[in-house]
N, C-alpha and C positions, 0 to 999 in steps of 0.2 A: 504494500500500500504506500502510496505515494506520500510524504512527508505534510503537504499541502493540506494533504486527508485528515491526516490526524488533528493537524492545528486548528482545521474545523470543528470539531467534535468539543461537546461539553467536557465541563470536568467529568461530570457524571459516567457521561459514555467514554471517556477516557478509563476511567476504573471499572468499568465493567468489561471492556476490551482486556485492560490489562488480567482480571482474574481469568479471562479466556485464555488468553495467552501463556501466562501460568501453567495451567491446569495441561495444556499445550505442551507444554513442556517438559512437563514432570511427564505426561504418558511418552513421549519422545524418549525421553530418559528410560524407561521401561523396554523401551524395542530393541534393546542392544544395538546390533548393527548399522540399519539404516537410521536406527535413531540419533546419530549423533549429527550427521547434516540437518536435520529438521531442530536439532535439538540450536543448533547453533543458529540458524537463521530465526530463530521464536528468540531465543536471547538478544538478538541486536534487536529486534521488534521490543521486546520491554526496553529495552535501556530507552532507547525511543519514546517510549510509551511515559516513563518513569521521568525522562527530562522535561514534557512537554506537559507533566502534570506539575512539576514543579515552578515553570515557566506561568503559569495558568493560575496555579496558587498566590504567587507574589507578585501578580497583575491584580489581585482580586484584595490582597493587602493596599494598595497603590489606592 
């Protein structure tokens, strides 16, 4: 998802993305093998996800 995307998205749907992607995750982690390319592109997807809630927060202090 394009970066653009996300910074549309509320806070709200920002954390509910992010508990998908989570959850994403961890089953990724489970699959042993091919899980570890799925496993790694869902991880840059939170950090992502984890910055732009942060970014969102302290516009929302402002």
């Amino acid at each position: 998802m394009p970066q653009s995307t996300y910074r549309a998205l509320s806070l709200d749907s920002l954390y509910e993305l992010l508990t998908s992607s989570v959850r994403d995750m961890l089953d990724a982690l489970d699959t042993k093998q091919d899980g570890m390319s799925a496993y790694k592109a869902l991880r840059k997807q939170v950090e992502v996800i984890l910055e732009l809630i942060d970014e969102k927060r302290k516009e929302l202090k402002n």
